[in-house]
Each structure stands twice: as C-alpha cells, then as structure tokens.
CHARMM internal coordinates of N, CA and C (Angstrom, degrees):
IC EDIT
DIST 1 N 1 CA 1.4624
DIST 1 CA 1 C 1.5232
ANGL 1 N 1 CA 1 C 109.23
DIST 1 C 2 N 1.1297
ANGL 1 CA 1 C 2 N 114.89
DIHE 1 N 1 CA 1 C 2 N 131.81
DIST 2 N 2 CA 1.9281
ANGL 1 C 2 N 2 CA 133.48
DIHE 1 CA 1 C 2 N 2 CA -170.43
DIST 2 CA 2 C 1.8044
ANGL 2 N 2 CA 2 C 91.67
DIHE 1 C 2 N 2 CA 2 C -77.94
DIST 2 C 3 N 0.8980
ANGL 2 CA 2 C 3 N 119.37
DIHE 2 N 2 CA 2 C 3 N 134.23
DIST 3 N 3 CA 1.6127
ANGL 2 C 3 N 3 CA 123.06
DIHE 2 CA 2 C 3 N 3 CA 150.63
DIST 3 CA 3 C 1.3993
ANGL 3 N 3 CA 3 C 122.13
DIHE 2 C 3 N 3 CA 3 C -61.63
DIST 3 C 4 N 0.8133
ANGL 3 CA 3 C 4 N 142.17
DIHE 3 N 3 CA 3 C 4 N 155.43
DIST 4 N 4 CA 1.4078
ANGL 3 C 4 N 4 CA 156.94
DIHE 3 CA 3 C 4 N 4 CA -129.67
DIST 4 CA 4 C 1.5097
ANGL 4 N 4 CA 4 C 102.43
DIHE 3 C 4 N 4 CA 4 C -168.84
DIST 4 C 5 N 1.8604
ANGL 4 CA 4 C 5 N 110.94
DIHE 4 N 4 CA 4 C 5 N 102.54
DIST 5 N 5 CA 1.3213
ANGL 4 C 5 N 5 CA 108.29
DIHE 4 CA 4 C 5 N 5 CA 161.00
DIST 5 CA 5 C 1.8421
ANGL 5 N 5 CA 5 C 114.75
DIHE 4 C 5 N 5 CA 5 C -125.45
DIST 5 C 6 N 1.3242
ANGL 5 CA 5 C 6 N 129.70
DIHE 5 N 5 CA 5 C 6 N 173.10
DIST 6 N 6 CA 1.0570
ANGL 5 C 6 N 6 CA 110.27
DIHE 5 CA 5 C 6 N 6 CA 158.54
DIST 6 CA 6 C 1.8467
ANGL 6 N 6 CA 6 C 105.08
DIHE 5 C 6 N 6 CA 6 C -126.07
DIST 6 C 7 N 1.2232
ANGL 6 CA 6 C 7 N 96.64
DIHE 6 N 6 CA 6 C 7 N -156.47
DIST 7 N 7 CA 1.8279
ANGL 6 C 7 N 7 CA 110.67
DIHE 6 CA 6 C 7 N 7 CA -170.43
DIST 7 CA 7 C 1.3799
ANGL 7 N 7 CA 7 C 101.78
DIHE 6 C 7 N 7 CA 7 C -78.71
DIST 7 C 8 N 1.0920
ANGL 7 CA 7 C 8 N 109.64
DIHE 7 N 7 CA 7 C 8 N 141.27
DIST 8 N 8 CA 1.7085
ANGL 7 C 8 N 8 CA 119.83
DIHE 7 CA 7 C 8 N 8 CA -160.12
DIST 8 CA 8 C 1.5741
ANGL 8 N 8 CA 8 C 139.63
DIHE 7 C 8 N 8 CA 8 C 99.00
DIST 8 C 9 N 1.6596
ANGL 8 CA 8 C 9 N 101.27
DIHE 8 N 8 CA 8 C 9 N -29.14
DIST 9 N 9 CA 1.4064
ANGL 8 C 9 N 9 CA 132.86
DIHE 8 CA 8 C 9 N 9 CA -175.04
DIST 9 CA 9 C 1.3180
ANGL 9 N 9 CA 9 C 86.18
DIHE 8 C 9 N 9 CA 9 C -59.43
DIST 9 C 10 N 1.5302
ANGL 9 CA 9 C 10 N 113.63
DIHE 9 N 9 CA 9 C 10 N 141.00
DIST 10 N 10 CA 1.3302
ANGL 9 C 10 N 10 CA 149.30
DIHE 9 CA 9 C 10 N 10 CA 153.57
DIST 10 CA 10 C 1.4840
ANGL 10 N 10 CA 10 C 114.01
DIHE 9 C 10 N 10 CA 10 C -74.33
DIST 10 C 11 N 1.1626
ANGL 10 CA 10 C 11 N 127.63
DIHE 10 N 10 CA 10 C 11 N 94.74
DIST 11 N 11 CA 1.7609
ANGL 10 C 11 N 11 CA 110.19
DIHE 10 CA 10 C 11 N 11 CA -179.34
DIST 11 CA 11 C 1.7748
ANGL 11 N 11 CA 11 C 106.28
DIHE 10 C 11 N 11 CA 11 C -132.78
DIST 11 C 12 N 1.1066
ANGL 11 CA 11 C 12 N 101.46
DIHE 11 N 11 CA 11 C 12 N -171.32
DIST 12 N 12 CA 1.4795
ANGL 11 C 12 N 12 CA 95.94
DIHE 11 CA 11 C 12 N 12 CA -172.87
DIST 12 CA 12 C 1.3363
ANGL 12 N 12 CA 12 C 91.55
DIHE 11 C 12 N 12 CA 12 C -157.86
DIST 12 C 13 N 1.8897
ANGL 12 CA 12 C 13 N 112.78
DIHE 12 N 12 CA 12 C 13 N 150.28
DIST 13 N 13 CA 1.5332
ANGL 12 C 13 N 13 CA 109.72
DIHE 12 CA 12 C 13 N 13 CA -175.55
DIST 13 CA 13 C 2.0070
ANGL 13 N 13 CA 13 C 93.93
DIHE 12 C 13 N 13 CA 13 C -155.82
DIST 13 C 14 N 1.2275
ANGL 13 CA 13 C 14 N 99.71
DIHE 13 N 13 CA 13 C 14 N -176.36
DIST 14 N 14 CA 1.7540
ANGL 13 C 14 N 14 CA 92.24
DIHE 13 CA 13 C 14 N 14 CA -176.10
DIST 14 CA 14 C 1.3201
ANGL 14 N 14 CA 14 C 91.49
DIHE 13 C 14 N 14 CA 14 C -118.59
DIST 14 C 15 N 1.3875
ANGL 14 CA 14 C 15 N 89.04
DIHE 14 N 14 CA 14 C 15 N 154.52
DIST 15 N 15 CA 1.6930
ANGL 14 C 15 N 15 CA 106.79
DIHE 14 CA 14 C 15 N 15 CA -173.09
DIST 15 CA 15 C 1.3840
ANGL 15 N 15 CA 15 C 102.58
DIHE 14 C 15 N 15 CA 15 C -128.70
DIST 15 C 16 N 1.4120
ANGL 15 CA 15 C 16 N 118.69
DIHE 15 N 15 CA 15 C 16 N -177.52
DIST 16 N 16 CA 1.6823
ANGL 15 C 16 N 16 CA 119.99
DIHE 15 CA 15 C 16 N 16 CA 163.14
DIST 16 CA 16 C 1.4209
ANGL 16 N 16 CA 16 C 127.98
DIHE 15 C 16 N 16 CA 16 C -49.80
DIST 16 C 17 N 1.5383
ANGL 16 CA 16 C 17 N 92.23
DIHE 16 N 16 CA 16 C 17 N -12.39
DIST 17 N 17 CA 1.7930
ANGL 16 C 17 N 17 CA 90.36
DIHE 16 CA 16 C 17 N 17 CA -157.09
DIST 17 CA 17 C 1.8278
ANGL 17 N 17 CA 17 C 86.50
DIHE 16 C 17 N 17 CA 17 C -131.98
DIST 17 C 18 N 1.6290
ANGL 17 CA 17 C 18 N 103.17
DIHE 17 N 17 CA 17 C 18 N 22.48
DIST 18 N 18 CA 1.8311
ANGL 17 C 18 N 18 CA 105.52
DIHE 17 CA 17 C 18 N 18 CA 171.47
DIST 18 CA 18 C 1.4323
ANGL 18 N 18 CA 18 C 110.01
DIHE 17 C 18 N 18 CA 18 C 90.10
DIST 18 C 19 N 1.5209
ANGL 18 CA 18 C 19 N 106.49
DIHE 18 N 18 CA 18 C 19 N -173.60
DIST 19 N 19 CA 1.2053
ANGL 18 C 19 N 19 CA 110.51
DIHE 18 CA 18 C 19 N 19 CA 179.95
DIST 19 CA 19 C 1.3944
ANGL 19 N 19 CA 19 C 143.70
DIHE 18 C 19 N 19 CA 19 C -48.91
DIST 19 C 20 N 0.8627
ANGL 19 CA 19 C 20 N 145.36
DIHE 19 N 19 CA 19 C 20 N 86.06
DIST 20 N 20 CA 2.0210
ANGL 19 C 20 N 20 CA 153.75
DIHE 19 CA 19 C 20 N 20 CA -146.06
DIST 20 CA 20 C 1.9059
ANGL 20 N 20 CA 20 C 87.30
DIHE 19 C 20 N 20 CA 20 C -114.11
DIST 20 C 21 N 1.3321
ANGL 20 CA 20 C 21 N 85.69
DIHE 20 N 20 CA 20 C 21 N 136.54
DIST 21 N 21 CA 1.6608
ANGL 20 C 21 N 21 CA 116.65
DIHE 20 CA 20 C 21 N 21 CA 155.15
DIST 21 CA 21 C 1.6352
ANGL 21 N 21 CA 21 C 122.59
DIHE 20 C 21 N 21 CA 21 C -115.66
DIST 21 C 22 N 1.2983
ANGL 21 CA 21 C 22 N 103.36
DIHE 21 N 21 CA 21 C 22 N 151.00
DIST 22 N 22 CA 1.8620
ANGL 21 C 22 N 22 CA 91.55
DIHE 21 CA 21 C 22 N 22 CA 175.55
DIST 22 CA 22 C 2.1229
ANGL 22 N 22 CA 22 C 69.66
DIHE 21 C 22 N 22 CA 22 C 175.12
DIST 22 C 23 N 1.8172
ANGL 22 CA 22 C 23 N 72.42
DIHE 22 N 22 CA 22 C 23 N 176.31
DIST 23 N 23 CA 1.5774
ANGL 22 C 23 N 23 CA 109.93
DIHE 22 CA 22 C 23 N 23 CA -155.94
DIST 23 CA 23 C 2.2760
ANGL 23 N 23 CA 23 C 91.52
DIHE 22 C 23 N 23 CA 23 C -94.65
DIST 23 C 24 N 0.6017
ANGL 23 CA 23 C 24 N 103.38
DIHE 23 N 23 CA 23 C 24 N 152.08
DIST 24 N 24 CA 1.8271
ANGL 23 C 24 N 24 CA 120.53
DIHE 23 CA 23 C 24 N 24 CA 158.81
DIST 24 CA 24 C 1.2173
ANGL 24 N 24 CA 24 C 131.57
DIHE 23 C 24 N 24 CA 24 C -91.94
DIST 24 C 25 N 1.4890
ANGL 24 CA 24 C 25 N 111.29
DIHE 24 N 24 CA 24 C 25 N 87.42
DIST 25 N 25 CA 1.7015
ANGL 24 C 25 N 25 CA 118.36
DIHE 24 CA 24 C 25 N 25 CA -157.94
DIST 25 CA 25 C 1.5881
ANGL 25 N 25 CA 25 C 94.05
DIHE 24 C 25 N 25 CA 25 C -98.65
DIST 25 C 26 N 1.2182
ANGL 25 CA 25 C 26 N 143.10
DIHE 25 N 25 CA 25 C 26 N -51.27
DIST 26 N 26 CA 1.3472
ANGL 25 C 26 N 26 CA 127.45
DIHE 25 CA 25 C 26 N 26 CA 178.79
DIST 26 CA 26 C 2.1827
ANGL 26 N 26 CA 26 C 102.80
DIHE 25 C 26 N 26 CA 26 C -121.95
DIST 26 C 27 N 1.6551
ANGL 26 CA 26 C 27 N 81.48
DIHE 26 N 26 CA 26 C 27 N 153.26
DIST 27 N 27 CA 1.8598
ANGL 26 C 27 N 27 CA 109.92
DIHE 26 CA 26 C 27 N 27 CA 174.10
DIST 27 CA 27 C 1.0001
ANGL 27 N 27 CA 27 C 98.78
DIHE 26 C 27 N 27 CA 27 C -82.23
DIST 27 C 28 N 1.5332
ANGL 27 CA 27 C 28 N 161.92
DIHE 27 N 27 CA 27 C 28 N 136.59
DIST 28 N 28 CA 1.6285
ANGL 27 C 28 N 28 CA 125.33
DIHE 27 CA 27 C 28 N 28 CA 84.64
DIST 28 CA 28 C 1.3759
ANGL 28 N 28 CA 28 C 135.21
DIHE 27 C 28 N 28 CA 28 C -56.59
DIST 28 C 29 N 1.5122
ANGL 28 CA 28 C 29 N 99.26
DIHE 28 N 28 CA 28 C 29 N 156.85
DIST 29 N 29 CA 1.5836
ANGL 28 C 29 N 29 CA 101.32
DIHE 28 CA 28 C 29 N 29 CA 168.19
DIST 29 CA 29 C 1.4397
ANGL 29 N 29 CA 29 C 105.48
DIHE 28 C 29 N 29 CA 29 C -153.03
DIST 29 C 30 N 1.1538
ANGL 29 CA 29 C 30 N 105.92
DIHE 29 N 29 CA 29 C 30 N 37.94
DIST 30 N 30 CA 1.7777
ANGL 29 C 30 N 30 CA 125.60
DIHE 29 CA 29 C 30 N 30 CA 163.54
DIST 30 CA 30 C 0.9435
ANGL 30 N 30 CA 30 C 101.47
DIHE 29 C 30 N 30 CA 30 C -146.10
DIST 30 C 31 N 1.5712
ANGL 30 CA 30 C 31 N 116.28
DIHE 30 N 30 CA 30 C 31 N -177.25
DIST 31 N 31 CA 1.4858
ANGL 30 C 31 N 31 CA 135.79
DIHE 30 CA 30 C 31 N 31 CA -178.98
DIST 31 CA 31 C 1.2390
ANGL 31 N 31 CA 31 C 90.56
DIHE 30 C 31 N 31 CA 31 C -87.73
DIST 31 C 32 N 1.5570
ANGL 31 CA 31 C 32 N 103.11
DIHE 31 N 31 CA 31 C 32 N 151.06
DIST 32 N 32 CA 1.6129
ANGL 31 C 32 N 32 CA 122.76
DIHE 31 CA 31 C 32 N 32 CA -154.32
DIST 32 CA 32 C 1.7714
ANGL 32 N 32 CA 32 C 83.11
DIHE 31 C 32 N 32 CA 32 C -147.57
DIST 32 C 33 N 1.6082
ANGL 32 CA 32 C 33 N 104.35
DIHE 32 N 32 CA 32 C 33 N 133.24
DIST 33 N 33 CA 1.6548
ANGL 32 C 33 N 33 CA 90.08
DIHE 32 CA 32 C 33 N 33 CA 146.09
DIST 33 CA 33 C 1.5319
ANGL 33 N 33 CA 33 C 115.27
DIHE 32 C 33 N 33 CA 33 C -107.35
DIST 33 C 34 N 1.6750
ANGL 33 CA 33 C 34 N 109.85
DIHE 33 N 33 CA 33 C 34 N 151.51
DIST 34 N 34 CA 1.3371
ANGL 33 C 34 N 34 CA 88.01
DIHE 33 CA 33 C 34 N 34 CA -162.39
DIST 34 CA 34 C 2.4498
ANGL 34 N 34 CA 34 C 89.77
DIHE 33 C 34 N 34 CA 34 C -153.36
DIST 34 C 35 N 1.3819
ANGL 34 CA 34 C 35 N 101.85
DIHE 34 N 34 CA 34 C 35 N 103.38
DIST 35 N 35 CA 1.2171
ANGL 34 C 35 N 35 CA 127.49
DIHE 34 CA 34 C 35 N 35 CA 176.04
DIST 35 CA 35 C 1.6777
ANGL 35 N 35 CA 35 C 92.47
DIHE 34 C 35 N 35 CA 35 C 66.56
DIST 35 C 36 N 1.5701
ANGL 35 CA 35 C 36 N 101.74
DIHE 35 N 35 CA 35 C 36 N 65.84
DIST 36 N 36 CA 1.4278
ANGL 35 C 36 N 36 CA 122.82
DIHE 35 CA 35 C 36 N 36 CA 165.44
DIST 36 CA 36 C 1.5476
ANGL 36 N 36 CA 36 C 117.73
DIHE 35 C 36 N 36 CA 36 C 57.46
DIST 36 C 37 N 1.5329
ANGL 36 CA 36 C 37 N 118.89
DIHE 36 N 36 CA 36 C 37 N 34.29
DIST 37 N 37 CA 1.4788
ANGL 36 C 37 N 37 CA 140.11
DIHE 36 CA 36 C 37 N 37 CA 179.22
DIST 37 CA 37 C 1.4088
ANGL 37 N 37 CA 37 C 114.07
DIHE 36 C 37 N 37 CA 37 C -123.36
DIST 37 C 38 N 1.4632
ANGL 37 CA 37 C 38 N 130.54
DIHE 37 N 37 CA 37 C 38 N 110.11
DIST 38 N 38 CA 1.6998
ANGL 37 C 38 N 38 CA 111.29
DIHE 37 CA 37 C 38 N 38 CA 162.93
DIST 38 CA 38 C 1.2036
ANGL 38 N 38 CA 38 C 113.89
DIHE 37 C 38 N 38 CA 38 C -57.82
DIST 38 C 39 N 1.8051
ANGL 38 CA 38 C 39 N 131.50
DIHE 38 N 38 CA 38 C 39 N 120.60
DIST 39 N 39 CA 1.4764
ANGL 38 C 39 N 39 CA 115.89
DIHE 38 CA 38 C 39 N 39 CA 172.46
DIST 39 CA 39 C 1.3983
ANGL 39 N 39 CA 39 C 94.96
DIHE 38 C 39 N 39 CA 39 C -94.32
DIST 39 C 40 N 1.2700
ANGL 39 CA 39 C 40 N 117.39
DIHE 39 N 39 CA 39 C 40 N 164.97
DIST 40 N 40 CA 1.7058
ANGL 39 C 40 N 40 CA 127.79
DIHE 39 CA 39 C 40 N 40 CA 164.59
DIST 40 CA 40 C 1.1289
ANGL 40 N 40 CA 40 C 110.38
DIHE 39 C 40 N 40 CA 40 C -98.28
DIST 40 C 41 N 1.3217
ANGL 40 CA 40 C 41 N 114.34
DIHE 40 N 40 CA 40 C 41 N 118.32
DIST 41 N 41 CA 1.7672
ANGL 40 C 41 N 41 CA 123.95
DIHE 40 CA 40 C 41 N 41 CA 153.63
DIST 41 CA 41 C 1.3512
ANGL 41 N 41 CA 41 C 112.27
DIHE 40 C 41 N 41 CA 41 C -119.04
DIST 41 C 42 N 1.6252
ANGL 41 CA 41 C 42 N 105.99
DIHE 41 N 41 CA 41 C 42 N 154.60
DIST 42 N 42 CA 1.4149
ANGL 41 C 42 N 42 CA 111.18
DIHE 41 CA 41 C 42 N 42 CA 156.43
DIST 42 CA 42 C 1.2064
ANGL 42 N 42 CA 42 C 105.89
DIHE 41 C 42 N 42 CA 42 C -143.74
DIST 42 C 43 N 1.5371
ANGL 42 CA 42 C 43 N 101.03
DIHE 42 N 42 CA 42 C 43 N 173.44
DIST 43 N 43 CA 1.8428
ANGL 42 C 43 N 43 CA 98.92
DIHE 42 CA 42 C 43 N 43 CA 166.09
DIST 43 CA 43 C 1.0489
ANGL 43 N 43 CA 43 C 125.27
DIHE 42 C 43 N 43 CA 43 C -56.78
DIST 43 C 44 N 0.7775
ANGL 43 CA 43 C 44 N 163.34
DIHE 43 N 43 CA 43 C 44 N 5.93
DIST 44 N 44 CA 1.8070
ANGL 43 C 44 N 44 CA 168.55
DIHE 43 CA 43 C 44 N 44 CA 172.00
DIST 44 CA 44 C 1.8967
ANGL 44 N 44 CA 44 C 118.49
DIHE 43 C 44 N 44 CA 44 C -111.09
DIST 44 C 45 N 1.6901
ANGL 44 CA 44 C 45 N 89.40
DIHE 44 N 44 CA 44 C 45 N -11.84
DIST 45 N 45 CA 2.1007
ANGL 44 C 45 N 45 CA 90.44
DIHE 44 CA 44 C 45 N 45 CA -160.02
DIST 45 CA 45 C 2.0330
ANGL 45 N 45 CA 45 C 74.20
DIHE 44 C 45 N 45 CA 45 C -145.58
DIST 45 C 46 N 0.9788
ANGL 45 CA 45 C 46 N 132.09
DIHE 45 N 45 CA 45 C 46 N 67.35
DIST 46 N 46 CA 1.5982
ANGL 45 C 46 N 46 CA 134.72
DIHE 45 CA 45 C 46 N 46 CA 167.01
DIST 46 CA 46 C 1.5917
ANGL 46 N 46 CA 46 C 105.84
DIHE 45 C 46 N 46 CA 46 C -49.46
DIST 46 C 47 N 1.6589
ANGL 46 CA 46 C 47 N 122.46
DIHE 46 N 46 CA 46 C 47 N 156.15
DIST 47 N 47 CA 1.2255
ANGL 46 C 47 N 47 CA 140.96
DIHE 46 CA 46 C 47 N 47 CA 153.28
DIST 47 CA 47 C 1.1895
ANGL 47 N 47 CA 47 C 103.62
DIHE 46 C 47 N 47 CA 47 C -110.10
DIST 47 C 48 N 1.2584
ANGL 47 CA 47 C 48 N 116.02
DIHE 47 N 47 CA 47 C 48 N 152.02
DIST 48 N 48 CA 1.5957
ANGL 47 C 48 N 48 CA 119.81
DIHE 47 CA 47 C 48 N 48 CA -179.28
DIST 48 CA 48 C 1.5401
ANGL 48 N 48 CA 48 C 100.20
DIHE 47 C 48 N 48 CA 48 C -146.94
DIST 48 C 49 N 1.2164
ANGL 48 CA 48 C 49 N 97.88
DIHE 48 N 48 CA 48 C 49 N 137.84
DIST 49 N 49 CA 1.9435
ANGL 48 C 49 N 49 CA 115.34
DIHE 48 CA 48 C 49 N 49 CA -171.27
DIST 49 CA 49 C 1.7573
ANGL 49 N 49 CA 49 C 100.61
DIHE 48 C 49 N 49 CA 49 C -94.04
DIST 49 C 50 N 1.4137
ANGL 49 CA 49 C 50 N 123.35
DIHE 49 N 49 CA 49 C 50 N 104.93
DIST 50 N 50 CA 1.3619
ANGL 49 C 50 N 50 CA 119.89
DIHE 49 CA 49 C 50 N 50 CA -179.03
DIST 50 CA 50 C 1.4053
ANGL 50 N 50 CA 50 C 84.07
DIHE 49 C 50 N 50 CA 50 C -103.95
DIST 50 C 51 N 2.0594
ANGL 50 CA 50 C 51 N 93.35
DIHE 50 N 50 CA 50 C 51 N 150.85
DIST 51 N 51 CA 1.9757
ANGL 50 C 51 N 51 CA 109.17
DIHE 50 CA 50 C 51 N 51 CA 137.68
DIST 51 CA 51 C 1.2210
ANGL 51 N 51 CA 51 C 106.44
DIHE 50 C 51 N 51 CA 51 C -112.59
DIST 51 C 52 N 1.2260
ANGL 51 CA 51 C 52 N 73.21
DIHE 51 N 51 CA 51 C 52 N 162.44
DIST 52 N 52 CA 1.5899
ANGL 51 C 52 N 52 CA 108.34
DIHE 51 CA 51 C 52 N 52 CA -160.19
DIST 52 CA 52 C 1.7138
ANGL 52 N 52 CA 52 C 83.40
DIHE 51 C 52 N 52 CA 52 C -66.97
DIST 52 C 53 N 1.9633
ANGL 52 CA 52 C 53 N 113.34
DIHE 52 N 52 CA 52 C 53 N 157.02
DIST 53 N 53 CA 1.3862
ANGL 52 C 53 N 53 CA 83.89
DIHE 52 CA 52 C 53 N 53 CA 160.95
DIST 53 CA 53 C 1.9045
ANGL 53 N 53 CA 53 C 99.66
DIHE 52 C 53 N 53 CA 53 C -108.90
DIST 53 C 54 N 0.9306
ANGL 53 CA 53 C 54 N 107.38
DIHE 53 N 53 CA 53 C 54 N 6.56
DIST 54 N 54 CA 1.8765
ANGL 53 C 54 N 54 CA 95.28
DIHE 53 CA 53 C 54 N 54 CA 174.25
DIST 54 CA 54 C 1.5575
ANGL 54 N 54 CA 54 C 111.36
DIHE 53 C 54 N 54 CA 54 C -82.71
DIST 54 C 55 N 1.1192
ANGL 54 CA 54 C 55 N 115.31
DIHE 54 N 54 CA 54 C 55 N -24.21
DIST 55 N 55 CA 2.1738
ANGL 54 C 55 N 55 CA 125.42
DIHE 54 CA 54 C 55 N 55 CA -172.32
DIST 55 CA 55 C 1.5461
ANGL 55 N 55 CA 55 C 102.08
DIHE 54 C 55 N 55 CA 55 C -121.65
DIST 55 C 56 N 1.1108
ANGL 55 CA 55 C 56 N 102.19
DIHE 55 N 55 CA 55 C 56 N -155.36
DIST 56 N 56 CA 1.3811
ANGL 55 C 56 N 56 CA 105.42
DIHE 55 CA 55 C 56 N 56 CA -174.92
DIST 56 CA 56 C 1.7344
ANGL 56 N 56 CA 56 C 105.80
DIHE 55 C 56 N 56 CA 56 C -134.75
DIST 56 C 57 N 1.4548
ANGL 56 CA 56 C 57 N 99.45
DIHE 56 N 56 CA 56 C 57 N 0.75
DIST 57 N 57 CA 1.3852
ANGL 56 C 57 N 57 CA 106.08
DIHE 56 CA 56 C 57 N 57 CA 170.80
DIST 57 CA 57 C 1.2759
ANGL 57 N 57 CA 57 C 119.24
DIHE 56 C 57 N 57 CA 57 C -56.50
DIST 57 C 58 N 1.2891
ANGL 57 CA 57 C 58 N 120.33
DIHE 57 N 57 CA 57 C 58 N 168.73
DIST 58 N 58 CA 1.7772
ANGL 57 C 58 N 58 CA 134.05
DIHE 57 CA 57 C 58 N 58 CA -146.35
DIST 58 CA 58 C 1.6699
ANGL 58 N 58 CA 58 C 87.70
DIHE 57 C 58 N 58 CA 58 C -158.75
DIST 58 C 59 N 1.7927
ANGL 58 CA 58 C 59 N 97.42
DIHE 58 N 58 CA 58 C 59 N 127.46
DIST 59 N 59 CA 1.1814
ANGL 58 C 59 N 59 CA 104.77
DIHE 58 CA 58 C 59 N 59 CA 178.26
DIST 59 CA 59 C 1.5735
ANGL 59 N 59 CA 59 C 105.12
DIHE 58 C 59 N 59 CA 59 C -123.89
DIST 59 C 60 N 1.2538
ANGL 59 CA 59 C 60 N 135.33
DIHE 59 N 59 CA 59 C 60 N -161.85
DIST 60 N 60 CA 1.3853
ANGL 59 C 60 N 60 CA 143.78
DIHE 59 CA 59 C 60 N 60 CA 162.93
DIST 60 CA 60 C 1.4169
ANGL 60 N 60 CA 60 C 111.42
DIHE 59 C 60 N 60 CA 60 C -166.50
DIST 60 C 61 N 1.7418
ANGL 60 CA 60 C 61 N 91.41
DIHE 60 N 60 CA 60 C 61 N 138.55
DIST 61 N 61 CA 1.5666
ANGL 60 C 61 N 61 CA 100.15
DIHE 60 CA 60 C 61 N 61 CA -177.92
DIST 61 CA 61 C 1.1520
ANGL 61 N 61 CA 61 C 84.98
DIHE 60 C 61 N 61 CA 61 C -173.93
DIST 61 C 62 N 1.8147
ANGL 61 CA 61 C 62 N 101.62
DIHE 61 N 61 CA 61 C 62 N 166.14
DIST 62 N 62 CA 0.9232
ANGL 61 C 62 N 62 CA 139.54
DIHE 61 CA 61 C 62 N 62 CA 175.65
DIST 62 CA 62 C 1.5425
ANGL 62 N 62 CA 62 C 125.97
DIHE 61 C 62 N 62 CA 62 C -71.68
DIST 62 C 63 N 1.2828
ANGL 62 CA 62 C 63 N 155.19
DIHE 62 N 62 CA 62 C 63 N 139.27
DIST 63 N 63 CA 1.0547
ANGL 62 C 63 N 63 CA 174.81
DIHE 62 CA 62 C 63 N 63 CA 107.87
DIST 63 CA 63 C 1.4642
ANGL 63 N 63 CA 63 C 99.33
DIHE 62 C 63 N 63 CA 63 C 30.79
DIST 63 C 64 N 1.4752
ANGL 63 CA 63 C 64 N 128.46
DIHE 63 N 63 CA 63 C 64 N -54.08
DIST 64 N 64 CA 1.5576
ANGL 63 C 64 N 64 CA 103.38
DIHE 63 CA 63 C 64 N 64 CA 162.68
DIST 64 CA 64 C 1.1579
ANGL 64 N 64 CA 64 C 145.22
DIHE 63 C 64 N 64 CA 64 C -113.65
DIST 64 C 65 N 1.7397
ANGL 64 CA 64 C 65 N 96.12
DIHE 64 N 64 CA 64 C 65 N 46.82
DIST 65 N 65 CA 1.1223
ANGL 64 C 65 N 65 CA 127.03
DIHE 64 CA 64 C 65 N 65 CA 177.11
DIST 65 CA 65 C 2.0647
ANGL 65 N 65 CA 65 C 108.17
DIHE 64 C 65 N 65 CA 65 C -104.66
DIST 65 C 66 N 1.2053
ANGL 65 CA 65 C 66 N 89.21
DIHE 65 N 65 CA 65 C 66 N 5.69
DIST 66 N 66 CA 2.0830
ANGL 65 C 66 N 66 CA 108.41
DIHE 65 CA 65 C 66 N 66 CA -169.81
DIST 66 CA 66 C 1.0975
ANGL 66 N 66 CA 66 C 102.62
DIHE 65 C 66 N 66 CA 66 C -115.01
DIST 66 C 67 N 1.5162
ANGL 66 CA 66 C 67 N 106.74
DIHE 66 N 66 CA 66 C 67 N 142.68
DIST 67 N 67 CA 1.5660
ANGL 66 C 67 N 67 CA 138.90
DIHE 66 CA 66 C 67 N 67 CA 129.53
DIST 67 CA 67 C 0.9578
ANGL 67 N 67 CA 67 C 127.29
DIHE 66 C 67 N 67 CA 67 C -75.80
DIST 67 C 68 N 1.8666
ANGL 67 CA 67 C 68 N 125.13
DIHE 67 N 67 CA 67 C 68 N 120.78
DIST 68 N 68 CA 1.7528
ANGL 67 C 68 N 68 CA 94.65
DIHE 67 CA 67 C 68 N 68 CA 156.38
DIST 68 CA 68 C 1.7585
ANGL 68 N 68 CA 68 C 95.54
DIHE 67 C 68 N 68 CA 68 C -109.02
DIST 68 C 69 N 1.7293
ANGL 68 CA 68 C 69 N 73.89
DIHE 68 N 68 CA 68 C 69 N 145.50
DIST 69 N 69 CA 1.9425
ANGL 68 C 69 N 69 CA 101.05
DIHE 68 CA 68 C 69 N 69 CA -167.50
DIST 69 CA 69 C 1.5644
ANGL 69 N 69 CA 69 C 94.73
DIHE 68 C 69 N 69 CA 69 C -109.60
END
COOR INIT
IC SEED 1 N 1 CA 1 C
IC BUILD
C-alpha cells in the first residue's frame, strides 16, 4: 500500500546530507518533468514536490519515500 499525502503535510525523508523536513506544496499524478528528469506519477503511485523547511530547496518523491511528522 502507497502512502497517501496531500499539500500542507509536514513529512520528513533522508537525503544525502540526512534527515530533511519540509511542507508538500504540489501532488502529481502524471509524469512531471522536474529539474530536467521525467518523474512518473499516477493516481495510485503519487509524486509529491516538498520544501525543504531550512532552504528553499524543492525536492520530489514518492510516497514511500515520506514521513508524516
């Protein structure tokens, strides 16, 4: 079973540089290109566009790649 977040969600995931938190400002559920990559989404398998909350960086991932904190 895929996790399920929407826009606003608080989550947290690990990165290169460890654990990062940030908020969920956009869903996909299509293919998105996103900092010159096609990602795959669908309705059933979502991408979700987090910021960071320490930078202003913007990440994307998948649903079981999340926490919600």
């Amino acid at each position: 079973m895929n996790k399920k977040f929407k826009t606003g969600d608080h989550v947290s995931w690990n990165s290169e540089a460890g654990q990062v938190t940030g908020v969920i400002i956009k869903v996909h559920t299509r293919d998105f290109s996103f900092k010159g990559y096609t990602h795959h989404a669908t309705e059933s398998d979502p991408q979700y566009e987090i910021k960071s909350d320490k930078s202003d960086h913007i990440a994307a991932h998948k649903g079981k790649a999340l926490t919600r904190i």
